[in-house]
N, C-alpha and C positions, 0 to 999 in steps of 0.2 A: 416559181422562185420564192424560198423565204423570205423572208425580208427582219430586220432587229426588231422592229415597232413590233411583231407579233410574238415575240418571245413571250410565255406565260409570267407570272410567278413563282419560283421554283420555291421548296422549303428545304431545300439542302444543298441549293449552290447559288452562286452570287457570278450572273456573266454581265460583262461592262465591253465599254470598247476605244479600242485608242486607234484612232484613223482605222485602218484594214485591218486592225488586229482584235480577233475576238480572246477576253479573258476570262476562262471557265474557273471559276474559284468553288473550290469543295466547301459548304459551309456552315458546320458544324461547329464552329470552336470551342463548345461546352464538351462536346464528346471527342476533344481533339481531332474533328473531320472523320469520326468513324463511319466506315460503309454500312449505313444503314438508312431508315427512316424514309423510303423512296429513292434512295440517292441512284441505286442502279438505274430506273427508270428512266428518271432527271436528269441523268448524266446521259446517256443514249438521245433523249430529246434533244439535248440541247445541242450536243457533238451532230445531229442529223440536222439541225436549222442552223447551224453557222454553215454547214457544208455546201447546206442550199442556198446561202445569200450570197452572189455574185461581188458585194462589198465587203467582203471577210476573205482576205488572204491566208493569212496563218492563227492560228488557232493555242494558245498558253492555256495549257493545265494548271491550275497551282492548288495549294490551301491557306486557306484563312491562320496565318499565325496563330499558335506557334508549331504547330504539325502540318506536313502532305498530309496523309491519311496514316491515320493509328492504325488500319487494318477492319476487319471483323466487328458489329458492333458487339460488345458482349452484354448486352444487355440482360438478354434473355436468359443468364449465366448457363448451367449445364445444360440446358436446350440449344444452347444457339446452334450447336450444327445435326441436331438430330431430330428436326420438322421440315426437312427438303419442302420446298412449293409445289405443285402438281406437276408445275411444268420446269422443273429444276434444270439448271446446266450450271457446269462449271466455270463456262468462258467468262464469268464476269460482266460484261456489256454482252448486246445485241448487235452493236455499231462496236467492235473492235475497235479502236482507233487508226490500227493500219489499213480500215477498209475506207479510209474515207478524201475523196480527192485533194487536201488541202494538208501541211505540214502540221502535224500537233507536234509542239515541245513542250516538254513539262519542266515547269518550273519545281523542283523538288526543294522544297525549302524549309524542311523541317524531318521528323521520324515519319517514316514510311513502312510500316509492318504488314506485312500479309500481303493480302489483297491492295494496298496502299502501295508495295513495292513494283506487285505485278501488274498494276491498271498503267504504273508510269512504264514500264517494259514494252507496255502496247505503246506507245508514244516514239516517232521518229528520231526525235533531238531530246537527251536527259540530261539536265543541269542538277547539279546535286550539291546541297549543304553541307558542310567540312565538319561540323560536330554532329550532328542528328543520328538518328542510330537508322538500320535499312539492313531487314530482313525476311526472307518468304519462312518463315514461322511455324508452318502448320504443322508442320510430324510434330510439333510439342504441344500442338491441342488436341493430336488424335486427327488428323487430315491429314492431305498432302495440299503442295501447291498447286494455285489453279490461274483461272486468266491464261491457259494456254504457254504457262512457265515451262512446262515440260518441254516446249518444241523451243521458245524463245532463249532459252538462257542457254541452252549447248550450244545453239548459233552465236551466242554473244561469246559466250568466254569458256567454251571449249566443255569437252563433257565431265573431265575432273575436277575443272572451279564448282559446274553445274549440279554435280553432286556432293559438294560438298556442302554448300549453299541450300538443296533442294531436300537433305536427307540430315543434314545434322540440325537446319532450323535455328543457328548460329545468327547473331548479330553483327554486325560491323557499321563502322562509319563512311563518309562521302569520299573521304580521301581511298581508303580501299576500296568502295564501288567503282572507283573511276579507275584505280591498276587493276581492276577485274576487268574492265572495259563496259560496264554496265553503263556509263555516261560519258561524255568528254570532256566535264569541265567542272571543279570541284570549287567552291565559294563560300565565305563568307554566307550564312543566313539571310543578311537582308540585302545580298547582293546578287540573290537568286534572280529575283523574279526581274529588277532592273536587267541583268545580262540576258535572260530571255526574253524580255521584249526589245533588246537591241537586235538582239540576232534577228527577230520576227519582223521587224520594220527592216531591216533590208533584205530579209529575203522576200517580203509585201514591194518594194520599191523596186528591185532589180533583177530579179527572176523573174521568168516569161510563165506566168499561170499553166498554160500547157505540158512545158516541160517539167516541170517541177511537177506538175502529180503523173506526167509517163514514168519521168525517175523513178519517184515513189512507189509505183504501181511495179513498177521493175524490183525493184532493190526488194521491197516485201517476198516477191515473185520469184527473186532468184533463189530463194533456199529451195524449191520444188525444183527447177532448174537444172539442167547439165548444162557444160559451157557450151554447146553447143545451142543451145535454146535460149538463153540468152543472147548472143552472138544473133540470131535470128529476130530475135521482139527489137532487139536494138537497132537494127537495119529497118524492120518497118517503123519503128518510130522516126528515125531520120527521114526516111523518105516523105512519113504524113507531115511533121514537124515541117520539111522543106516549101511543101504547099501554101503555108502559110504565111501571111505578112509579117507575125511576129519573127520569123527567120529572118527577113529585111529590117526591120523597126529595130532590134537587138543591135543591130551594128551600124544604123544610122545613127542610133543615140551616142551607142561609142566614142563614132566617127567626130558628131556636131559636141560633144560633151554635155547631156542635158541626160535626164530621167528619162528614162523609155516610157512608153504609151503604148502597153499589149493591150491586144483585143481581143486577145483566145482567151477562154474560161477551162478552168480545168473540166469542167465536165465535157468537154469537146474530145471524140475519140480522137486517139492516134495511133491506135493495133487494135 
């Protein structure tokens, strides 16, 4: 098991922690949080050692005001996309964010361009800024989008939003991300990251660790899915889920009116 105390030093993110909740902050602010300078890495480390500490429940994405991530760094200007790494891929991270037992929501609290829009994409819960601008960009640097946009975003908002977003490389603000269905909750800038760690403290206080990454493990799961496979992972989860004392514990707390005391870890199977 990870544990906080062993976190390194990162040089492109800033993680803290408020009770059960780990806060991964992208931390560039010179470069508006640009993806670059290690961050790929550093962001997969770190998203693997909250996963693995047993006292980290939910997990907030954010950046360092006043951008999520700009996207791309461009530093390298007309290079930047034409020296692939040896071992290149497009997914973005290594650790997806939907592979990992534990809720990440992004605190999207600023412009999110490129790779900035689609790292929060990977992200279960997206809270999005009312002015910032949020776009997958790349047909207008000579790319497409990447992070696995191509499968996410026809599942989000249908395949005519998704091309239009995915091929015209158009901007838009929070308020239209969220009637696209890209997020659920459209805010004020500095009222981002407060409302995500509301949400994250009690889904840390009153969701059974278990359940909540079977959901998760489901819900990601079901786009491969037919209803009937579904229908099936969801009966063996009830049935593991039922084994358990936190099946009892969840409705005694109810019952007595007090905080529940699970004992299940999300890494605990239940299919």
């Amino acid at each position: 098991m990870t544990t906080r105390s062993e976190l390194p030093q990162y040089q492109t993110l800033r993680v803290t922690f408020d009770g059960s909740v780990a806060i991964v902050m992208l931390n560039r602010p010179e470069r508006r949080n640009a993806f670059g300078g290690g961050m790929r890495e550093e962001l997969a480390d770190a998203f693997l050692r909250c996963d693995g500490d047993d006292a980290v429940r939910v997990i907030v994405l954010t950046g360092a005001p006043p951008a999520f991530c700009a996207g791309a760094d461009l530093g390298a200007g007309e290079q930047t996309f034409t020296e692939p790494a040896r071992e290149f891929s497009a997914a973005g991270l290594a650790v997806p964010a939907w592979t990992l037992g534990k809720p990440v929501i992004a605190a999207v609290n600023g412009h999110a361009i490129g790779i900035g829009l689609t790292l929060a994409l990977q992200c279960d819960i997206r809270l999005f800024a009312a002015d910032a601008r949020y776009g997958v960009v790349q047909v207008r640097r000579g790319m497409v989008g990447d992070a696995y946009s191509h499968w996410v975003l026809p599942r989000l908002v249908g395949l005519a939003n998704a091309a239009e977003i995915l091929l015209t490389g158009a901007t838009f603000d929070g308020r239209r991300a969220v009637e696209l269905s890209l997020g659920s909750r459209v805010l004020p800038a500095e009222q981002v990251l407060p409302a995500a760690l509301e949400l994250a403290h009690d889904i840390a206080i009153n969701t059974a660790p278990m359940s909540v990454a079977a959901s998760k493990r489901l819900l990601w799961d079901s786009y491969d899915l037919d209803r009937a496979g579904v229908g099936a992972r969801e009966t063996e989860i009830h049935l593991s889920l039922m084994a358990h004392d936190d099946a009892r514990e969840g409705v005694r707390a109810y019952i007595e009116r007090r905080d529940p005391r699970w004992t299940g870890r999300p890494a605990d199977p239940t299919s």
